[in-house]
N, C-alpha and C positions, 0 to 999 in steps of 0.2 A: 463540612469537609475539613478532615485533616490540614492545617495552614500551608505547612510545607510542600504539600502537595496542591495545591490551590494553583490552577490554571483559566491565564488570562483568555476569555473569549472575545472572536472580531467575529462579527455578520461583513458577508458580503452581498450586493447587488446579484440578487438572482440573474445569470445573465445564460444564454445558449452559444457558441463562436462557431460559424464555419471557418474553417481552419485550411490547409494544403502542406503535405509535407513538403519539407523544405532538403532533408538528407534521411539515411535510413544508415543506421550502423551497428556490425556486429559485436555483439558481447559477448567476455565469456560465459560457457555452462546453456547454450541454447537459448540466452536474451537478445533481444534485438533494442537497440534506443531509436525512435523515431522523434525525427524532430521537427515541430510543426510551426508554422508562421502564419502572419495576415494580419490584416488592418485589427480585427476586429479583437485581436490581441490586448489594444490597449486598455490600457487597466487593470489588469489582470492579475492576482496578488492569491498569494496562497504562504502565509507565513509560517504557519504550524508544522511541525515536522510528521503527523499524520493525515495531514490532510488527503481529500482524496476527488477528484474529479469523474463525472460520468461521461463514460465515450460512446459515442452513437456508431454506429457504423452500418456501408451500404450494405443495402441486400444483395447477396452473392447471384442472383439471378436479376433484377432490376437492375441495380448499382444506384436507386434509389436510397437517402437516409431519410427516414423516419423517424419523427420524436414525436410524445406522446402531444395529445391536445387532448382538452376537455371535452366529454362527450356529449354532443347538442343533439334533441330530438328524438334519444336512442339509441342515437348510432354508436357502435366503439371504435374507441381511441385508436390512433394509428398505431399499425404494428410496428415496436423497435426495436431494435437488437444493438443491446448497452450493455456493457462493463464498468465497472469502477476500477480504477487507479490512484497509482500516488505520482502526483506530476512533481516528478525529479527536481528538477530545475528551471527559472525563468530568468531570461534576460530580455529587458527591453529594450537593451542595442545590441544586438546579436551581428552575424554578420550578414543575417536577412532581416535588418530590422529586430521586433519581436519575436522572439522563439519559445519555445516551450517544449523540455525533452521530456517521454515519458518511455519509463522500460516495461517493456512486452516477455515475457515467459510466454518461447514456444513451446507448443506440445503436439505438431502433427498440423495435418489440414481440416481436420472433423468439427472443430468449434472454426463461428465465424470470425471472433474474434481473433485466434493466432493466426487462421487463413491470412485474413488481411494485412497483419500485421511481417508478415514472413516474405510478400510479393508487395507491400507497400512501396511504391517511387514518388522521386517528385513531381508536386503538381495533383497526387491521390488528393481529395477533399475528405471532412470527418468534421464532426460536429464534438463538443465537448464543453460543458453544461460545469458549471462551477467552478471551485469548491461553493457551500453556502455558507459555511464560517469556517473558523480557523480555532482551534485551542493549542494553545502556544505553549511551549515546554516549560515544567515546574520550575520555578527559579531556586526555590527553597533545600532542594535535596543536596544527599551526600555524596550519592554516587547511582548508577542504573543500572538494572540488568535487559539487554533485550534479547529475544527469543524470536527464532523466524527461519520459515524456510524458503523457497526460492522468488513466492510472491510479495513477500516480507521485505526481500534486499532491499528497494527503493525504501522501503521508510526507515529503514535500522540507517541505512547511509545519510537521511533526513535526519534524524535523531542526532548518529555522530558530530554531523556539523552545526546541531543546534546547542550541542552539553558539551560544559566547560568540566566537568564533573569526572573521576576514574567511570570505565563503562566496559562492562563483560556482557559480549553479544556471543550469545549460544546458538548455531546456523545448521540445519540440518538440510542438505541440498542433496541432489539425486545426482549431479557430476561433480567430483574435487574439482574443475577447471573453475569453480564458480568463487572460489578461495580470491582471486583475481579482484573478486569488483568490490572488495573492500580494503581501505589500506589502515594498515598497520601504522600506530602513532603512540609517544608517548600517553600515556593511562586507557589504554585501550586494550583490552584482553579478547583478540578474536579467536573461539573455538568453532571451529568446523565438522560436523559428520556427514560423512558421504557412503557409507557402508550400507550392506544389505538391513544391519541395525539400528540404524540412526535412529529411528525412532526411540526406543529404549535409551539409548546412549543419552541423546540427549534429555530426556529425562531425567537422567540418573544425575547428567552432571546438573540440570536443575538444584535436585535433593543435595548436591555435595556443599552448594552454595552457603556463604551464611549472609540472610539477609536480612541485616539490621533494620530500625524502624523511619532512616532516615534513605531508605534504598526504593528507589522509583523500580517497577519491573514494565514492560511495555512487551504483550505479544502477539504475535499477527501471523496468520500461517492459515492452512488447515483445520478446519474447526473442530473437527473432531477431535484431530491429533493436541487440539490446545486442552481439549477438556478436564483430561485428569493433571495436566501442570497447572490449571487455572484452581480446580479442585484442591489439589497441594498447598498451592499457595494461600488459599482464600480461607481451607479451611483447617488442616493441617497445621499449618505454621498461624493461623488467625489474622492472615494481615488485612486489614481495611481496603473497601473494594477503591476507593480511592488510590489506594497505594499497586494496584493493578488492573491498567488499562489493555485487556482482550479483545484482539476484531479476528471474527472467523473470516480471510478474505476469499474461500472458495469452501467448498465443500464436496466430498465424491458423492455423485448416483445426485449433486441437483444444477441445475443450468441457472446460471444469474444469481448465486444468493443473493438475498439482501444482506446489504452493507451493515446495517443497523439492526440486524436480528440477533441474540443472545445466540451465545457460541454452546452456550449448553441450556436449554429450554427447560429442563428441570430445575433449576438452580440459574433463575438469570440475575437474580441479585450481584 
């Protein structure tokens, strides 16, 4: 590995939390931040600025959660219905105690996920399974670029607050109102597309970019849509896959990707 790019890893205690929301608050651009509390909070650490926790959530017809168990005798695993996120923020004196915020991108009632997440009150219970480690931001670089569209904000805002370093974050969101959930600060270049072409757009300002060999890039979004900038980057300009950290966090036409599946399967290097 590149030095500069060398990221420190932490394991955590595999652990599962029944949780309860504790508040439910609206965001701009259609996010909601739910913020959860409970005993079982304690300890609870998530350092990395992409870190990402699994959330269980009830069956919309039981109100049963479900997490998987090992299958004995034959039988299968219980059915779950999980997402991954990036858990915002934790405090462990909150003003319920232990808290832990994570932001929800609505999109409608049809996934269970936003479902719950949209009529979420306090007192809702929810399961949430990790992180299992943590890699912690490059200490060595000069500067970052991140790239991310609306599922992305949470970790680009994790990012900001972890680099001491300039940082041009390229955000392609589906409402301008979502310009809002991130602030403007000395060395920080936020661009925004909100247009019917953002896709493109953002692209393009990719390519305008020059990024030197001491320039972290980190992108997260739409896995498809990361493909040809991941492409660009990797192989285009040559830069070492070290030097470009990619998580496809959804995908159109599939339910639940996985978190850890290459964001372009012909080329998962």
């Amino acid at each position: 590995m590149t030095p500069r790019f060398e990221r420190e890893r932490v394991r955590h205690e595999p652990r599962r939390r029944r949780l309860r929301v504790v508040r439910s608050t609206s965001l701009p651009s259609g996010l909601v931040r739910i913020t959860l509390g409970g005993e079982e909070l304690a300890g609870f650490a998530a350092a990395g600025p992409a870190d990402h926790v699994k959330v269980f959530f009830p069956d919309p017809t039981t109100g049963e959660i479900a997490t998987p168990v090992p299958a004995e005798r034959g039988e299968a695993p219980a059915a779950a219905i999980s997402r991954d996120y990036t858990p915002l923020a934790f405090r462990a004196d909150g003003e319920s105690g232990g808290e832990l915020d994570i932001d929800f991108v609505l999109h409608g009632t049809d996934g269970p996920a936003s479902a719950w997440a949209a009529s979420a009150k306090p007192g809702d219970e929810i399961v949430v399974a990790g992180p299992r480690g943590s890699a912690l931001a490059p200490g060595g670089i000069d500067a970052a670029v991140l790239v991310a569209d609306e599922t992305g904000l949470p970790a680009a805002r994790r990012w900001l607050d972890a680099l001491d370093v300039p940082v041009t974050a390229l955000l392609a969101v589906a409402d301008a109102a979502a310009t809002d959930y991130l602030d403007a600060a000395p060395g920080r270049t936020l661009r925004w597309f909100s247009g019917a072409e953002r896709q493109q757009e953002l692209e393009a300002a990719v390519r305008e970019l020059v990024i030197g060999e001491g320039v972290f890039v980190f992108l997260a979004g739409e896995a498809g849509s990361l493909v040809p900038i991941r492409r660009y980057l990797r192989h285009e300009l040559g830069l070492p896959k070290e030097q470009v950290d990619a998580h496809g966090y959804w995908k159109r036409g599939v339910v639940a990707l996985d978190h850890h599946a290459p964001i372009d399967p012909t080329d998962p290097d």
